[in-house]
VEXKOLMAR-42634 format. One record per residue (C-alpha): residue number from 0; residue in three letters; x, y, z. Coordinates in nm, 3 decimals, m for minus. Layout:
N
NUM_ala_X_Y_Z
...
This chain:
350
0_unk_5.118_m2.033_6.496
1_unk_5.472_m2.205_6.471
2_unk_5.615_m2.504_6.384
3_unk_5.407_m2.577_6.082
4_unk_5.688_m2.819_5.843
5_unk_5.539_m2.791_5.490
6_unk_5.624_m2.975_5.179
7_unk_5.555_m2.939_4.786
8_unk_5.428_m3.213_4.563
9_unk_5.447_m3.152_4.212
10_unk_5.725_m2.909_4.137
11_unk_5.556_m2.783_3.780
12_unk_5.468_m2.396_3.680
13_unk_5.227_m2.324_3.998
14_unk_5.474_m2.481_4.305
15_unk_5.636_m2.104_4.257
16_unk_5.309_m1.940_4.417
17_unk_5.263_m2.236_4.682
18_unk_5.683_m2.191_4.722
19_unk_5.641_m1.812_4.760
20_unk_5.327_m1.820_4.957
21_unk_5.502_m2.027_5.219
22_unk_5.811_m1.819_5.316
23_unk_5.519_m1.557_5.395
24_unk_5.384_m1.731_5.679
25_unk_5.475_m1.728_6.007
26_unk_5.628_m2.061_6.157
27_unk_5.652_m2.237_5.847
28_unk_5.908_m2.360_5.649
29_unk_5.943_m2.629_5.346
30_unk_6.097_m2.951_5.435
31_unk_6.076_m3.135_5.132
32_unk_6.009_m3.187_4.748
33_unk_5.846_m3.417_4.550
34_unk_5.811_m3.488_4.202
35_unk_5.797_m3.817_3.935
36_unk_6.009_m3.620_3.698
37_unk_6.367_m3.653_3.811
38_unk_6.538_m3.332_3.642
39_unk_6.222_m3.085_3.797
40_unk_6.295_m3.302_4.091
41_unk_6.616_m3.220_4.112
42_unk_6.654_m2.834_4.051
43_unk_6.373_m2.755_4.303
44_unk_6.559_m3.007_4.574
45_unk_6.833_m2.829_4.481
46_unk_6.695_m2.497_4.446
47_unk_6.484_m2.474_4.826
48_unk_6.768_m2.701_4.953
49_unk_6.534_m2.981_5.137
50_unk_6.516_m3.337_5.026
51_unk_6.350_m3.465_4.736
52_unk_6.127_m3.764_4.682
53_unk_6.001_m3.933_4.364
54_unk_5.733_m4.086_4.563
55_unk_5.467_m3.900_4.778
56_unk_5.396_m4.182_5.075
57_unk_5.801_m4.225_5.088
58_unk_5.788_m3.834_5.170
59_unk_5.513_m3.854_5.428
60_unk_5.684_m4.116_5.608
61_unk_6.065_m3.957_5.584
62_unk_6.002_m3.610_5.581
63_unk_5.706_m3.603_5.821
64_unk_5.521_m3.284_5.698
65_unk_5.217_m3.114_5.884
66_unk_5.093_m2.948_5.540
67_unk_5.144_m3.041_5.172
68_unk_5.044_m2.857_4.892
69_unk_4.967_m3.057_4.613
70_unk_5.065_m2.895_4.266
71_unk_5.041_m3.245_4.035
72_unk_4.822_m3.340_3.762
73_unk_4.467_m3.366_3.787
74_unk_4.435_m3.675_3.733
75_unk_4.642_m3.784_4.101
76_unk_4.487_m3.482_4.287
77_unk_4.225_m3.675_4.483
78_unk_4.489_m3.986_4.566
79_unk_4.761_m3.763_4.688
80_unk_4.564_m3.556_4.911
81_unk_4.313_m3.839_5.051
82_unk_4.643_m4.005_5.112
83_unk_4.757_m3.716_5.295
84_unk_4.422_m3.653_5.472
85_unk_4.433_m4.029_5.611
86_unk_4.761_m3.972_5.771
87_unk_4.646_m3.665_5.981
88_unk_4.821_m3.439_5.706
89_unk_4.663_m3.079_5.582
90_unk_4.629_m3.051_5.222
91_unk_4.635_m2.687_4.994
92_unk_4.521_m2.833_4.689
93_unk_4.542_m2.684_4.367
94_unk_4.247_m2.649_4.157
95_unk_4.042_m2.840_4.036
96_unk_3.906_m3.028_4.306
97_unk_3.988_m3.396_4.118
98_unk_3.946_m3.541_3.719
99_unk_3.625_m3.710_3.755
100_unk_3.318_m3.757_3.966
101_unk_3.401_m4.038_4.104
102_unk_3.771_m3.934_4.266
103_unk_3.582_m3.606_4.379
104_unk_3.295_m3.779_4.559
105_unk_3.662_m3.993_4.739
106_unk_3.805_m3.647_4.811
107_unk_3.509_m3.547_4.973
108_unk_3.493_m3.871_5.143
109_unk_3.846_m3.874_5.299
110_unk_3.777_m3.527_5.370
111_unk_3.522_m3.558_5.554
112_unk_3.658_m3.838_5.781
113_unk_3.980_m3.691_5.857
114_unk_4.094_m3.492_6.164
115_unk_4.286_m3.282_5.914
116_unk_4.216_m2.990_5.723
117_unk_4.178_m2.899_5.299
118_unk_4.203_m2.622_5.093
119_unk_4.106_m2.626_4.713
120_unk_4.290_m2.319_4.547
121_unk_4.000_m2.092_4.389
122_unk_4.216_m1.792_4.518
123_unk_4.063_m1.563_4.313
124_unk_3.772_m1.518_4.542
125_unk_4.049_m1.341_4.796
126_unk_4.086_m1.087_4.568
127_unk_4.003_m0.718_4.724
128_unk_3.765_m0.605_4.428
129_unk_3.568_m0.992_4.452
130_unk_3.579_m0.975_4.812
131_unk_3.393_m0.629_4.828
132_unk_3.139_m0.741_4.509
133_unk_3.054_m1.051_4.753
134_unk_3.034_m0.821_5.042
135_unk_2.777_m0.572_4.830
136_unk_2.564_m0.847_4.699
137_unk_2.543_m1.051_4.987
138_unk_2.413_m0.781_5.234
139_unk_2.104_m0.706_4.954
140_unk_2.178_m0.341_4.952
141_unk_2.230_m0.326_4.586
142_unk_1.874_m0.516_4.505
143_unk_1.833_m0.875_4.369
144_unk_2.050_m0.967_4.138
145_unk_1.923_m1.000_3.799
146_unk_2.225_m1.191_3.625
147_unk_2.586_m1.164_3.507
148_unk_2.791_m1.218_3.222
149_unk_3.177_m1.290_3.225
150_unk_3.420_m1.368_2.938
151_unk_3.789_m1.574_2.975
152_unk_3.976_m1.444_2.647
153_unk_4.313_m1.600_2.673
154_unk_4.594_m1.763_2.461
155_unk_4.724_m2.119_2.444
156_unk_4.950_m2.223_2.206
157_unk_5.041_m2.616_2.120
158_unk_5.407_m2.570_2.277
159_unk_5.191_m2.543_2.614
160_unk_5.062_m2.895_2.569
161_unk_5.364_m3.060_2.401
162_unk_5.528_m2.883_2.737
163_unk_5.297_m3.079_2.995
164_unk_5.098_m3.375_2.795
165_unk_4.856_m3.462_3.031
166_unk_4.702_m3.098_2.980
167_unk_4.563_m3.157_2.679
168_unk_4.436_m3.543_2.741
169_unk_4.095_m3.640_2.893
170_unk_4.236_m3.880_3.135
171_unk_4.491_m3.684_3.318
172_unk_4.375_m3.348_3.258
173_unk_3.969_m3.427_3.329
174_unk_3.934_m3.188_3.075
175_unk_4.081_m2.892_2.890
176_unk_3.996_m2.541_2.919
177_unk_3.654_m2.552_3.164
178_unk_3.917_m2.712_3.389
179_unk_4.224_m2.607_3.355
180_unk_4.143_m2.224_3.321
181_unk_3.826_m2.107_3.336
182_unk_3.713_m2.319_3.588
183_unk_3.824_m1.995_3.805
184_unk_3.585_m1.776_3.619
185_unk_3.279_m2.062_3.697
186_unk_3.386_m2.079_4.027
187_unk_3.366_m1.704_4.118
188_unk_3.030_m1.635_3.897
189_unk_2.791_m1.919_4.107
190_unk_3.007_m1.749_4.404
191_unk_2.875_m1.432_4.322
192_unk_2.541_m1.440_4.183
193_unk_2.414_m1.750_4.382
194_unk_2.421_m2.126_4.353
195_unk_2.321_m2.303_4.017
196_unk_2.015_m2.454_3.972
197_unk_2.055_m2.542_3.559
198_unk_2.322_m2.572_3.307
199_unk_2.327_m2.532_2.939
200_unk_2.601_m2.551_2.784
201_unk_2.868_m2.660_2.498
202_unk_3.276_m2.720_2.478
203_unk_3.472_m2.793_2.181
204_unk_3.763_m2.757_2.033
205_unk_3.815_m2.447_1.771
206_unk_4.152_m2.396_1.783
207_unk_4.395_m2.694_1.920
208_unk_4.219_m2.968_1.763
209_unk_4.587_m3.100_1.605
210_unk_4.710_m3.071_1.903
211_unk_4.484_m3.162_2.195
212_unk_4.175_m3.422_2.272
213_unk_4.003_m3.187_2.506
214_unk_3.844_m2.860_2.433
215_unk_3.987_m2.477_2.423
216_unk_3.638_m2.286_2.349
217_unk_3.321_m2.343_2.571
218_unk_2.968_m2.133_2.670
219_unk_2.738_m2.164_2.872
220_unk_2.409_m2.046_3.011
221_unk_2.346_m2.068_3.359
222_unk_2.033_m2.049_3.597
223_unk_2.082_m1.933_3.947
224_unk_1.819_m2.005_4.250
225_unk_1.626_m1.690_4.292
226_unk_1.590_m1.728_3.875
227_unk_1.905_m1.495_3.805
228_unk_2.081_m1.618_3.439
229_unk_2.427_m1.548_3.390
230_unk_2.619_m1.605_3.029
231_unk_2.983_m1.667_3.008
232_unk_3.223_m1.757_2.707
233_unk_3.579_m1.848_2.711
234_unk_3.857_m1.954_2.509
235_unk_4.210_m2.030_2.474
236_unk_4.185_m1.920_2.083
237_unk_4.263_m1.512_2.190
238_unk_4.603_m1.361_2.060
239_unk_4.640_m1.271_2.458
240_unk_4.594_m1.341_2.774
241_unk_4.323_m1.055_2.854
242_unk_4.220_m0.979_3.195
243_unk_3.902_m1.168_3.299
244_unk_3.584_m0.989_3.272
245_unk_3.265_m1.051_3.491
246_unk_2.962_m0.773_3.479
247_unk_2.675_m0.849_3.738
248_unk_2.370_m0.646_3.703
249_unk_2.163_m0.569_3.986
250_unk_1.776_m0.387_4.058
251_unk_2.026_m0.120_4.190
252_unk_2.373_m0.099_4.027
253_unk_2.594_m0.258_3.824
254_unk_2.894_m0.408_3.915
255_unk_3.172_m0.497_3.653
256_unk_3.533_m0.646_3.754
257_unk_3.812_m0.648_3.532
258_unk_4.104_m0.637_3.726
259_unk_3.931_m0.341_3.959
260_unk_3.596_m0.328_4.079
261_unk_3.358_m0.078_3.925
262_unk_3.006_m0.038_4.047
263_unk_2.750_0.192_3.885
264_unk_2.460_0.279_4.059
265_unk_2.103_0.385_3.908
266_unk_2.160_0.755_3.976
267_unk_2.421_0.763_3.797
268_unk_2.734_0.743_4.143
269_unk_3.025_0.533_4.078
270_unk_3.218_0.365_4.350
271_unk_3.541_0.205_4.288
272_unk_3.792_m0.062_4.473
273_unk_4.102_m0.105_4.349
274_unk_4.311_m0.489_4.356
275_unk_4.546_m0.462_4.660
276_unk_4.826_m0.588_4.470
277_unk_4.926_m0.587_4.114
278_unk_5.033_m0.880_3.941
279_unk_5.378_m0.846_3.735
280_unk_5.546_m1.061_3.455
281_unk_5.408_m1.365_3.240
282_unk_5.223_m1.470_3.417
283_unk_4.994_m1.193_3.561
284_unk_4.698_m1.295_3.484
285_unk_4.702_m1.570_3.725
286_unk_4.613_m1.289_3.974
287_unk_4.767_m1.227_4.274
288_unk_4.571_m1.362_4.585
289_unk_4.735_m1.751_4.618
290_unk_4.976_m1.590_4.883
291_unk_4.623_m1.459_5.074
292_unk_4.437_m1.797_5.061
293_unk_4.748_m2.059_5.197
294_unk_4.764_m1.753_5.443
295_unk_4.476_m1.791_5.558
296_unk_4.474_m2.148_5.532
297_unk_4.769_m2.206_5.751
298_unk_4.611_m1.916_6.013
299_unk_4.262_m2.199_6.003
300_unk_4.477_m2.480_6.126
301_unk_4.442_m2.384_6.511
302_unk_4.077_m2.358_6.487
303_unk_3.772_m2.624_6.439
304_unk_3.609_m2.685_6.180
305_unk_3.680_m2.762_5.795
306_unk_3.838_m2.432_5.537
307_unk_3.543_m2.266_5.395
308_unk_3.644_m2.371_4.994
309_unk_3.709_m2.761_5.088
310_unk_3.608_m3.022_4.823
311_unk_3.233_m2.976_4.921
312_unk_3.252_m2.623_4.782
313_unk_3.482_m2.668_4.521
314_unk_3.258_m2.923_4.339
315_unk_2.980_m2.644_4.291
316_unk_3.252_m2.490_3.997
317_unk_3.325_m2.852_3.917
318_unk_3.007_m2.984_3.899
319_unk_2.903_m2.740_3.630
320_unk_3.187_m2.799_3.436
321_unk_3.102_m3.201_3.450
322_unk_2.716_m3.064_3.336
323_unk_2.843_m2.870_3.004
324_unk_3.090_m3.211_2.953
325_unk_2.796_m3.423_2.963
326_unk_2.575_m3.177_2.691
327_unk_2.878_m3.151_2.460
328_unk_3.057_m3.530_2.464
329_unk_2.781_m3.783_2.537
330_unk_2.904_m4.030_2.371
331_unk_3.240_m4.023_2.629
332_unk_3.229_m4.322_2.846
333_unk_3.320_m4.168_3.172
334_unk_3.098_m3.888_3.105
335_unk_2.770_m4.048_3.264
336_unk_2.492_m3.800_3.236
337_unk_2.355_m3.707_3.644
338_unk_2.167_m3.451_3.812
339_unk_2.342_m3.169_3.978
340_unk_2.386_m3.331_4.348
341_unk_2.623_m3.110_4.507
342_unk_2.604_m2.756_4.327
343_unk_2.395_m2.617_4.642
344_unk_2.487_m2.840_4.894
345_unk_2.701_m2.556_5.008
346_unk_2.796_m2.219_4.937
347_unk_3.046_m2.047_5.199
348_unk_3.175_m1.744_5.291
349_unk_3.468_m1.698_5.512
């Protein structure tokens, strides 16, 4: 694998990981920036000494990358990357997977008729203890699974929004805390358990509401096929940013991750598997497994075939985020009430 020429759109909080992630893989090397806001375009031009560009097509057509990684608002994901994906160009797309319905079924569109490969960035499910949970439930020796529970305690406060607007607005973020943050925590529970069948659910807002239009506090009740029901809760109202917490209970065991994976079996055994790597700093809690994913992303590039989480997979988290949007803001315009069209129309493993 050489030769890959990689560039950054969206130069924001989470271009570090894709900037970090890229120096760790073999043959590739970042040829350009791009960002609308001239001072962040500036100090990361600056910073990674390549170009810069306040426009993404001006980019494709000067810089001539074979990958971008597209760290933007939500609201341009899907334009960006099906612009990429026309031109032959490989997307790593942060999460989510677009704002609405409509520029996710386009993604999956473009996607679809493009010689080029996507990634959507649910990294978490690269990380060792999720990896071996998957492993354990997926070869049945652990029993059926009866359901799971998982809880996203964390801490926003309104400099975060004032910091970034379009967080904390229904038109460029899509949403608020289902899709900003926990969306991760959705994402690895219908991974886990199985794919979701029914959603009940509500979002509001508890603790931004001067602040924000979008919600910081949502639960939910989920129905997997097979008949398993898993619970979850999450908010941004915490005094913290607590690890994430996801217990799955089994005929057998069960398994709890928090960080490490713990799984308790009926007699009474205990095996363990520890995270690889240990997240530092501020930002910790982000987890540690972005570098793993583009990895493996960029290793997928001489080979057939689409990257297991492309848009199809990545609207089975999104899709029941749109469900518990629907239940909780029907009177939203753009929040059309329909069935659940995509949640099993695939569920991957790598």
């Amino acid at each position: 694998m050489t030769g890959y020429r990689a560039a950054i759109i969206g130069c924001g909080d989470i271009s570090a990981l894709h900037l970090a992630a890229i120096t760790t893989v073999a043959g590739a090397h970042l040829v350009a920036v791009c960002d609308t806001d001239p001072g962040r375009l500036a100090a990361a031009s600056v910073a990674n000494g390549v170009p810069g560009f306040a426009d993404h097509l001006a980019l494709f057509d000067e810089a001539r990358p074979d990958v971008v990684h597209v760290c933007t608002p939500h609201s341009t994901h899907a334009a960006i990357a099906a612009d990429a994906l026309q031109r032959g160009i490989h997307v790593v797309l942060e999460k989510p997977v677009a704002h609405t319905r409509d520029e996710a079924a386009r993604l999956v569109d473009a996607a679809k008729a493009s010689r080029a490969k996507i990634a959507i960035c649910f990294q978490n499910r690269y990380n060792a203890p999720v990896r071996a949970a998957h492993l354990a439930l997926s070869t049945g020796e652990l029993g059926r699974v009866l359901g799971s529970s998982a809880t996203v305690l964390w801490h926003r406060a309104a400099a975060y929004y004032l910091d970034r607007p379009w967080r904390g607005r229904w038109s460029t973020g899509g949403g608020g805390l289902l899709m900003n943050q926990a969306i991760h925590t959705v994402d690895l529970v219908q991974w886990l358990v199985g794919p979701v069948t029914s959603v009940r659910g509500n979002a509001s807002t508890r603790h931004l509401d001067d602040v924000i239009e979008v919600e910081d506090t949502a639960e939910m009740v989920l129905t997997h096929e097979g008949g398993a029901r898993s619970v979850l809760y999450a908010t941004l109202g915490h005094a913290s940013n607590a690890p994430v917490d996801i217990e799955i209970v089994t005929e057998k065991a069960t398994l709890h991750l928090r960080g490490d994976l713990t799984v308790t079996h009926a007699d009474g055994t205990v095996d363990t598997v520890a995270e690889v790597a240990t997240a530092t700093g501020e930002r910790a809690y982000w987890g540690v497994s972005h570098e793993l994913l583009i990895q493996d992303f960029y290793s997928s590039l001489a080979e057939d075939g689409m990257f297991w989480i492309d848009p199809v997979a990545a609207r089975a988290s999104f899709e029941i985020v749109q469900e518990v949007y629907d239940q909780s803001y029907p009177q939203r315009a753009d929040r059309a009430v329909s069935p659940l069209p995509d949640i099993t129309e695939r569920n991957l493993q790598p």
